[in-house]
Backbone and ligand atoms as CSV (ligand in chain L), in Angstrom:
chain,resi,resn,atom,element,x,y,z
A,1,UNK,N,N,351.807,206.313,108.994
A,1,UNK,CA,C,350.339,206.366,108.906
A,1,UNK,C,C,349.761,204.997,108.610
A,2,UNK,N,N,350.793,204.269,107.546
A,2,UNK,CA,C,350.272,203.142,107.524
A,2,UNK,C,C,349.775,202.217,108.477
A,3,UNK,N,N,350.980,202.312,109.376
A,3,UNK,CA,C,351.513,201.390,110.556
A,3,UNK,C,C,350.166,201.778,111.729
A,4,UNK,N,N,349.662,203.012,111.510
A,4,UNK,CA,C,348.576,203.699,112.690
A,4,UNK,C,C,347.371,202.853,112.692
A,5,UNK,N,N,347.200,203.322,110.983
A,5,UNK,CA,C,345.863,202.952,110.567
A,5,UNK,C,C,346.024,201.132,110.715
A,6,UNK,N,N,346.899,200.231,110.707
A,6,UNK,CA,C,347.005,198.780,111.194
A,6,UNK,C,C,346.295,198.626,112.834
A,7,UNK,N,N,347.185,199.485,113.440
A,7,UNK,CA,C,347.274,199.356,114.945
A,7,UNK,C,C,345.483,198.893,115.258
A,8,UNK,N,N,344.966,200.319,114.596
A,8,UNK,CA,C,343.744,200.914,114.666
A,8,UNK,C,C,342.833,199.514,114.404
A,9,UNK,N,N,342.728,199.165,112.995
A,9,UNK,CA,C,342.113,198.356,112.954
A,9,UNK,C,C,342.136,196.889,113.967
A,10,UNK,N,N,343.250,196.814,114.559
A,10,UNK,CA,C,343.394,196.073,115.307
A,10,UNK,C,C,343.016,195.904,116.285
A,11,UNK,N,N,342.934,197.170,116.794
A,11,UNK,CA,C,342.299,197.689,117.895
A,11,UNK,C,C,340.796,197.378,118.087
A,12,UNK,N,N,340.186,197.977,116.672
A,12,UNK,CA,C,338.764,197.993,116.547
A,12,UNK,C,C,338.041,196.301,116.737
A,13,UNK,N,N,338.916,195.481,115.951
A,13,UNK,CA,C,338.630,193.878,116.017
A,13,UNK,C,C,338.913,193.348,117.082
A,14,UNK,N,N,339.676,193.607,117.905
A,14,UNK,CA,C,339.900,193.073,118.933
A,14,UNK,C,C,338.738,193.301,119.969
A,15,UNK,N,N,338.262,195.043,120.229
A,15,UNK,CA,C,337.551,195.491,121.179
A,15,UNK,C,C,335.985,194.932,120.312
A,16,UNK,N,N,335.654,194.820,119.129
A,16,UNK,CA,C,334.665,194.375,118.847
A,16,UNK,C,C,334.259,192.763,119.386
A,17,UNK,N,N,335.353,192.083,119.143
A,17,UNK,CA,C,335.547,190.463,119.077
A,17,UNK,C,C,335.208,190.472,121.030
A,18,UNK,N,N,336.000,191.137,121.338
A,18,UNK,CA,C,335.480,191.448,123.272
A,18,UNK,C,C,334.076,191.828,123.661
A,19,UNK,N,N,333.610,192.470,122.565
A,19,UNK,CA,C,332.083,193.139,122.494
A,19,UNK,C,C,330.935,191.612,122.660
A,20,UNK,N,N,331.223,190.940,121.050
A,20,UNK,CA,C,330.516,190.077,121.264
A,20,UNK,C,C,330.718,188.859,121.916
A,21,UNK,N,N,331.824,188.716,122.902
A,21,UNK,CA,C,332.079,187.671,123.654
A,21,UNK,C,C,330.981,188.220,124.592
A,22,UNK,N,N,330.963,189.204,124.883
A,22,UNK,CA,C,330.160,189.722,126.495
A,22,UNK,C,C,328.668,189.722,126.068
A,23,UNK,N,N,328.606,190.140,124.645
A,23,UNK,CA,C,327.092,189.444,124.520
A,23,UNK,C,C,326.791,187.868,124.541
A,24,UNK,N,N,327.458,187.338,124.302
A,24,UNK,CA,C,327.192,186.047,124.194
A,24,UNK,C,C,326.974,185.732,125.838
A,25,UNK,N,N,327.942,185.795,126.498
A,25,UNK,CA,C,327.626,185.508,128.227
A,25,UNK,C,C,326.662,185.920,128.471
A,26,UNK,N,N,325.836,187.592,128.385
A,26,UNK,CA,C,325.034,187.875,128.516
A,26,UNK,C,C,323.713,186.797,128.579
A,27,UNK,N,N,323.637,186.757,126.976
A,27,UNK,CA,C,322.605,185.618,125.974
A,27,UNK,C,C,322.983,184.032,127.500
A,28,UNK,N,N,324.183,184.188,127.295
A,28,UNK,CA,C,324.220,182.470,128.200
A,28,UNK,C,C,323.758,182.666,129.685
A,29,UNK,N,N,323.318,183.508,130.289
A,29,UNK,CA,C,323.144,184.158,131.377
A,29,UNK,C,C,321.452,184.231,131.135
A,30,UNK,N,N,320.955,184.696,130.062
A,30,UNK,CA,C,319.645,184.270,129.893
A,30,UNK,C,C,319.040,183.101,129.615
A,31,UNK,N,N,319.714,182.428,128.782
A,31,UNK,CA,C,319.278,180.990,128.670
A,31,UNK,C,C,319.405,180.292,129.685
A,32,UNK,N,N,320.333,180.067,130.515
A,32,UNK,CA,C,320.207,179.623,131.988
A,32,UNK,C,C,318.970,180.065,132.351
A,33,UNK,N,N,318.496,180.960,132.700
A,33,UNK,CA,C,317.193,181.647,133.498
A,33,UNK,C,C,316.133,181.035,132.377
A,34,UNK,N,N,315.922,180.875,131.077
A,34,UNK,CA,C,315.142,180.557,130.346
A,34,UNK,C,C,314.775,178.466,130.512
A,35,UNK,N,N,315.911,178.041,130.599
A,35,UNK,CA,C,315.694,176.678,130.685
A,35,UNK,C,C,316.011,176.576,131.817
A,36,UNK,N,N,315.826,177.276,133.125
A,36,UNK,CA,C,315.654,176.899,134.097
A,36,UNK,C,C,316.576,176.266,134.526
A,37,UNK,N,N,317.678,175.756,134.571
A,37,UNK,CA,C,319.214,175.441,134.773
A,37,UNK,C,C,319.199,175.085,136.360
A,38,UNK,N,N,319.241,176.315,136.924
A,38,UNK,CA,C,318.943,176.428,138.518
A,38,UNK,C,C,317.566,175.457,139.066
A,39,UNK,N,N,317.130,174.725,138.422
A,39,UNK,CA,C,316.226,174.314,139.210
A,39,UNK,C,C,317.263,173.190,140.266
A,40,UNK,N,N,317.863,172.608,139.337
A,40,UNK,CA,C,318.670,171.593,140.062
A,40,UNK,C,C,320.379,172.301,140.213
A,41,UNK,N,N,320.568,173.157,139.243
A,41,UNK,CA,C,321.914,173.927,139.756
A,41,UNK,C,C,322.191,174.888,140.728
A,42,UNK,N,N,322.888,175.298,141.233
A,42,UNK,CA,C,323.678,175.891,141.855
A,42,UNK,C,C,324.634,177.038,141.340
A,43,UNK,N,N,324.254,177.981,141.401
A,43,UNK,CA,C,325.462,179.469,140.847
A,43,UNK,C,C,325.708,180.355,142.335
A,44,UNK,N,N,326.799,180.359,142.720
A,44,UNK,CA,C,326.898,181.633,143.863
A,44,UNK,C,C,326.017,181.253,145.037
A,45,UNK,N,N,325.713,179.941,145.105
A,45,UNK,CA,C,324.579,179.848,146.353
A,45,UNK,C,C,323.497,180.013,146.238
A,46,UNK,N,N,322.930,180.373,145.104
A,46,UNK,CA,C,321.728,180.068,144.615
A,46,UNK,C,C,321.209,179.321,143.312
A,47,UNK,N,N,320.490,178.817,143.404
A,47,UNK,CA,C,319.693,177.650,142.764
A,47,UNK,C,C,319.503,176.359,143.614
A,48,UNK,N,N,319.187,174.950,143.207
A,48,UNK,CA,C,318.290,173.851,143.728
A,48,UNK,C,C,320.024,173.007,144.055
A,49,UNK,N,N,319.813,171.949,144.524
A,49,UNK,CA,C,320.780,170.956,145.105
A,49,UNK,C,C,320.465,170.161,144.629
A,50,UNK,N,N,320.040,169.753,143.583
A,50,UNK,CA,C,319.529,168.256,142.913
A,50,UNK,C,C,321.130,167.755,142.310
A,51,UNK,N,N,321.374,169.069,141.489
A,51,UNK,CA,C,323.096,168.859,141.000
A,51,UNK,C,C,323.770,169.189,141.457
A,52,UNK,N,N,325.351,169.314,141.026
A,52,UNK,CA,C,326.623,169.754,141.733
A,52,UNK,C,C,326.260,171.151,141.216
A,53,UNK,N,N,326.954,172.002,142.048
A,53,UNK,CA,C,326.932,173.786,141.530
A,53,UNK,C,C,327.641,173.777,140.657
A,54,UNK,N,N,327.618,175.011,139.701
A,54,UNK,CA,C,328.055,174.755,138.687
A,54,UNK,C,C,329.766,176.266,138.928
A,55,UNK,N,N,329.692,176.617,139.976
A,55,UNK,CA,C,330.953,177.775,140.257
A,55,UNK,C,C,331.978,176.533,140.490
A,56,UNK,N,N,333.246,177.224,139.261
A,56,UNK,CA,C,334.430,176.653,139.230
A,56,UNK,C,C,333.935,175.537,137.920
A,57,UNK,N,N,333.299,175.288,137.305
A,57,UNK,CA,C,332.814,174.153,136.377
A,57,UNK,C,C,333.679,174.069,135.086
A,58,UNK,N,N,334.155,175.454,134.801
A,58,UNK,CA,C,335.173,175.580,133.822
A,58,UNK,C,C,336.676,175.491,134.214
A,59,UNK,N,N,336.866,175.090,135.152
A,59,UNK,CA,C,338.135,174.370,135.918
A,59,UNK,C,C,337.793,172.875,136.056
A,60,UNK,N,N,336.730,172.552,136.666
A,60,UNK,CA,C,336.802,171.081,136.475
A,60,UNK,C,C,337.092,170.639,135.473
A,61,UNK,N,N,336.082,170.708,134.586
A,61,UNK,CA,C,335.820,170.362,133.293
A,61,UNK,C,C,336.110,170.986,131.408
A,62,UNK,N,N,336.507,170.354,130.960
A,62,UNK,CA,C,336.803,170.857,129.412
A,62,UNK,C,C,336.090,171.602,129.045
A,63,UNK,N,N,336.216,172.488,128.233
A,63,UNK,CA,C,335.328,173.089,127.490
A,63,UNK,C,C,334.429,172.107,126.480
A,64,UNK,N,N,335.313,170.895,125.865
A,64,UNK,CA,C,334.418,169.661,125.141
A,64,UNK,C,C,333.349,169.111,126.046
A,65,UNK,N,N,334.157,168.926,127.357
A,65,UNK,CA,C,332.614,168.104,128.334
A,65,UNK,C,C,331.926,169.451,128.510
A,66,UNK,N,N,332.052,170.443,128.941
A,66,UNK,CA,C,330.875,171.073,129.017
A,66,UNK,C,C,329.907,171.076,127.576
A,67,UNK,N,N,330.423,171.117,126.475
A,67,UNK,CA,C,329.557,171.346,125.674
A,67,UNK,C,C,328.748,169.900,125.470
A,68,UNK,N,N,329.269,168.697,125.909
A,68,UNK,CA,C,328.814,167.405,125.871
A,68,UNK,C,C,327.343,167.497,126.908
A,69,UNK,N,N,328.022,168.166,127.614
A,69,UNK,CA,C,326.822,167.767,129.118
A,69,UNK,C,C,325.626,168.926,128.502
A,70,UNK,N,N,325.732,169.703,127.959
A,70,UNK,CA,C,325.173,170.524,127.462
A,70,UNK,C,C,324.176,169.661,125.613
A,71,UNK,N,N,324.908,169.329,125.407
A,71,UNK,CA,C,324.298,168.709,124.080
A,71,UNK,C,C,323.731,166.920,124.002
A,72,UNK,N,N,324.278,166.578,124.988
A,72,UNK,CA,C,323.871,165.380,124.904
A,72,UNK,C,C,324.528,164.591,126.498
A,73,UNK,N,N,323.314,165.353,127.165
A,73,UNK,CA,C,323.452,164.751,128.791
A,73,UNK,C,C,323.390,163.311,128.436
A,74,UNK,N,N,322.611,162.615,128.172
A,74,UNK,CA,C,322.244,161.179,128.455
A,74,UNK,C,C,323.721,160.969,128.843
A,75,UNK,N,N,324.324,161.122,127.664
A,75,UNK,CA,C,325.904,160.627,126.960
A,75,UNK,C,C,326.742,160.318,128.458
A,76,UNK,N,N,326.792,161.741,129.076
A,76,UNK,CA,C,327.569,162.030,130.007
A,76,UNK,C,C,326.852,161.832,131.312
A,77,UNK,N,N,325.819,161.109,131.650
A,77,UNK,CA,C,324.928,160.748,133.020
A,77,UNK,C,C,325.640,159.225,132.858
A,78,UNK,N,N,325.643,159.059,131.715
A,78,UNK,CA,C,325.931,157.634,131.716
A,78,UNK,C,C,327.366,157.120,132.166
A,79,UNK,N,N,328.231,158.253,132.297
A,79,UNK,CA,C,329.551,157.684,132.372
A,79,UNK,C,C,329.866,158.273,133.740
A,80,UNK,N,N,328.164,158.816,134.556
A,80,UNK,CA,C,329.030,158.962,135.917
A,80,UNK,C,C,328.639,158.000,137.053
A,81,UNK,N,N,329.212,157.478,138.086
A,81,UNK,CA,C,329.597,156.030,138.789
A,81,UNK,C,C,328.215,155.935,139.553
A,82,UNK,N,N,327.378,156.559,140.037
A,82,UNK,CA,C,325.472,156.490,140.094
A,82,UNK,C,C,324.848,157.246,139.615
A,83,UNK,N,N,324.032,157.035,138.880
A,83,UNK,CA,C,322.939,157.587,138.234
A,83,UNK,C,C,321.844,158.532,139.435
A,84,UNK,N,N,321.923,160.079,138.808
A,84,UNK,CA,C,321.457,160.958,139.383
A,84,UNK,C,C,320.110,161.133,139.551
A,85,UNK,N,N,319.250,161.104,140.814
A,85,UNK,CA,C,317.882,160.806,140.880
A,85,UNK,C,C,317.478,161.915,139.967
A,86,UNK,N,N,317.071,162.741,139.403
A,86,UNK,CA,C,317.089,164.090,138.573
A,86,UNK,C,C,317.907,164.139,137.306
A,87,UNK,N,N,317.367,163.630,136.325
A,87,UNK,CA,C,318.139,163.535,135.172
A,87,UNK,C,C,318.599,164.907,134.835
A,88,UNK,N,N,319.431,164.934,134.388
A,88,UNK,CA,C,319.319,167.082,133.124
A,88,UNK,C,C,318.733,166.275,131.961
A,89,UNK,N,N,319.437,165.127,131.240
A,89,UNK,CA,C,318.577,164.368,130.278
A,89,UNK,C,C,317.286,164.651,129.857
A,90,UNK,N,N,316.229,163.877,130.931
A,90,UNK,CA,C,314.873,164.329,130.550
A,90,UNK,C,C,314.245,165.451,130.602
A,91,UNK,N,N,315.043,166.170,131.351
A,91,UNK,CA,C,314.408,167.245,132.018
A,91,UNK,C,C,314.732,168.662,130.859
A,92,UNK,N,N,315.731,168.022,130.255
A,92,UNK,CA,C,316.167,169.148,128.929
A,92,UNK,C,C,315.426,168.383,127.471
A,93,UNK,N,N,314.673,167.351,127.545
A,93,UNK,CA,C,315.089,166.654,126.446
A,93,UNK,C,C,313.831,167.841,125.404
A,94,UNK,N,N,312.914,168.097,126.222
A,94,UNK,CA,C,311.412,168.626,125.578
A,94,UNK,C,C,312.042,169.881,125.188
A,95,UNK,N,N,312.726,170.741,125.805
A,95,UNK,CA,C,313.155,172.031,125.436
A,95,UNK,C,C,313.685,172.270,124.362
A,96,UNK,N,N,313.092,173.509,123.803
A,96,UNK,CA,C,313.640,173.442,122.534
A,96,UNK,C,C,314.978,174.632,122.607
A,97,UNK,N,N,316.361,174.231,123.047
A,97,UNK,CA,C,317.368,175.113,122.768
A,97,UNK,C,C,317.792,174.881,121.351
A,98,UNK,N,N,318.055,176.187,121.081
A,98,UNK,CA,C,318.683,176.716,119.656
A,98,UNK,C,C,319.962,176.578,119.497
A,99,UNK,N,N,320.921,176.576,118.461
A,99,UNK,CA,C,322.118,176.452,118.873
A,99,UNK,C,C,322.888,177.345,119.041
A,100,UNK,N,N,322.539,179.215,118.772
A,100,UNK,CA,C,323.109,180.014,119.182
A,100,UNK,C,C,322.669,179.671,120.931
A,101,UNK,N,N,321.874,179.523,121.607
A,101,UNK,CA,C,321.822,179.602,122.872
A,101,UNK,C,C,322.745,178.481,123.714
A,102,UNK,N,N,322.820,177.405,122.424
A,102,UNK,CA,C,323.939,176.706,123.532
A,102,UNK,C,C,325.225,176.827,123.387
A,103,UNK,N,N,325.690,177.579,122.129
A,103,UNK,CA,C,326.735,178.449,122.251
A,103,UNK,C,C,326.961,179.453,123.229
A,104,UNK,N,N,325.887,180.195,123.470
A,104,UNK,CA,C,325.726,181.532,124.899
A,104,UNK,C,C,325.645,180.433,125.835
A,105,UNK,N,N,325.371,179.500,126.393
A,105,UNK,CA,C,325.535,178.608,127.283
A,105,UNK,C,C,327.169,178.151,127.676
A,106,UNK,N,N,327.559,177.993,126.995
A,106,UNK,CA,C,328.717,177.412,127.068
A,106,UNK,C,C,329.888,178.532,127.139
A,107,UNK,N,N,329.309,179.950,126.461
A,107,UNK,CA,C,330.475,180.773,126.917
A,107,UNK,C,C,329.838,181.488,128.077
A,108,UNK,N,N,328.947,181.453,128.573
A,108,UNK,CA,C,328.824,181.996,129.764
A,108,UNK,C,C,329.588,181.066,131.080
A,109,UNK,N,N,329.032,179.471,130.706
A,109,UNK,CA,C,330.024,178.400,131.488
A,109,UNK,C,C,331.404,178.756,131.444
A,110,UNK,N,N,331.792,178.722,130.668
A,110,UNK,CA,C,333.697,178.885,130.578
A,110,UNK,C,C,334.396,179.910,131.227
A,111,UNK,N,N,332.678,181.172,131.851
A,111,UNK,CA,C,333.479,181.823,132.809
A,111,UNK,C,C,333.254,181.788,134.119
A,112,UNK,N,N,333.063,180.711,134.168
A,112,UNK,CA,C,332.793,179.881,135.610
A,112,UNK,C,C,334.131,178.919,136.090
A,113,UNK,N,N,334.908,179.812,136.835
A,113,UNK,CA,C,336.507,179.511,137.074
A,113,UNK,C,C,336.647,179.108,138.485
L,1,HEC,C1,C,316.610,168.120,136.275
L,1,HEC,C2,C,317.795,168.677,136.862
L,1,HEC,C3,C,318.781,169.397,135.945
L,1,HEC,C4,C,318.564,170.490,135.135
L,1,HEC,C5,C,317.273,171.246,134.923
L,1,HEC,C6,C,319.846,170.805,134.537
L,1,HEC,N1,N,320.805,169.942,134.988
L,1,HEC,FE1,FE,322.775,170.004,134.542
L,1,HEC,N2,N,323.078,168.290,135.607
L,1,HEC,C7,C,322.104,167.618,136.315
L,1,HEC,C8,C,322.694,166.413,136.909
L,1,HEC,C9,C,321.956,165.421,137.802
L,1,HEC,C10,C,324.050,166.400,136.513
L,1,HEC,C11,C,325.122,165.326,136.776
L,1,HEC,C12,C,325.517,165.173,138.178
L,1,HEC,C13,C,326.025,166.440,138.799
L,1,HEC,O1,O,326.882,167.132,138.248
L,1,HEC,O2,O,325.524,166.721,139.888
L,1,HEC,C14,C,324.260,167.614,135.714
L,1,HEC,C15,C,325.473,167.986,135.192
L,1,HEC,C16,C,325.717,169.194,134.547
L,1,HEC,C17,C,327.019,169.666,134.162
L,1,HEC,C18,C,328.338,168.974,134.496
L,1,HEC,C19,C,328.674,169.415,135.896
L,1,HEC,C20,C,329.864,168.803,136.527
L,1,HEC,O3,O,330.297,169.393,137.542
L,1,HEC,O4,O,330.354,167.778,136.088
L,1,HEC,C21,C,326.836,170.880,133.556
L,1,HEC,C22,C,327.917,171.781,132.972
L,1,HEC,C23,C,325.426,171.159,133.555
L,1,HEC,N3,N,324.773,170.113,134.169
L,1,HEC,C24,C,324.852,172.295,133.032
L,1,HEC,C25,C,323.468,172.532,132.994
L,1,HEC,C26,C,322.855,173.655,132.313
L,1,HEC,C27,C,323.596,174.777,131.616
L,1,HEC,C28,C,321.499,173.510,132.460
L,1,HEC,C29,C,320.403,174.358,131.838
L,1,HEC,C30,C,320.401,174.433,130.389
L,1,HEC,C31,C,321.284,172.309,133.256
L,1,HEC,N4,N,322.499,171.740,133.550
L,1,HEC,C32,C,320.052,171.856,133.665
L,1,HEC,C33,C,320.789,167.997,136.493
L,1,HEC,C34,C,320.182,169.051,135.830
């Protein structure tokens, strides 16, 4: 019984801990649509061409650079070989993201394979 009631709880944390991963994508799935992401991105063939699409982005890239390009574009515009007519830089700088949302940002990215 002991050994059940372990399993169990294990069970419960695990399927919970899965719960709020899928909210969080959710949440990162809205904040995209909220800061407008797609104006210059690309998901599935839709959004703008200003940037690279962002399908497969969590294969290119780290989970650290995504959260870089995400927290501090300048940083990472700067270290790529021409400067992009369309900053994300300025264009994010006025917005006010929260940092649960760029947490939901970034796990919604990571399931972009
Ligand atoms: C004004 C246009 C613009 C907006 C809006 C914008 N980005 Fe970007 N983003 C860029 C440009 C330009 C780059 C760098 C060059 C490239 O990847 O095309 C970039 C790069 C990235 C990268 C790295 C991509 C790679 O393949 O190396 C990620 C991740 C990213 N943006 C996520 C986002 C997210 C999430 C949002 C919304 C919160 C957003 N961007 C909004 C223009 C924009």
């Amino acid at each position: 019984m002991k050994r059940f009631s372990a399993v169990m709880v294990f069970v419960m944390f695990a399927g919970g801990a899965a719960f709020a991963q899928d909210a969080k994508v959710e949440a990162g799935k809205a904040a995209y649509t909220t800061y407008k992401c797609a104006t210059c991105h690309q998901i599935k063939g839709t959004g703008g061409k200003l940037a690279s699409a962002l399908d497969g982005v969590a294969t290119k890239l780290s989970a650290a650079d995504i959260k870089k390009w995400l927290i501090d574009p300048a940083a990472m515009e700067a270290k790529l070989p021409t400067k992009p007519k369309m900053l994300m830089s300025t264009n994010l700088k006025t917005k006010k993201i929260t940092p649960a949302e760029f947490e939901a940002l970034e796990a919604y990215l990571a399931t972009l394979k």
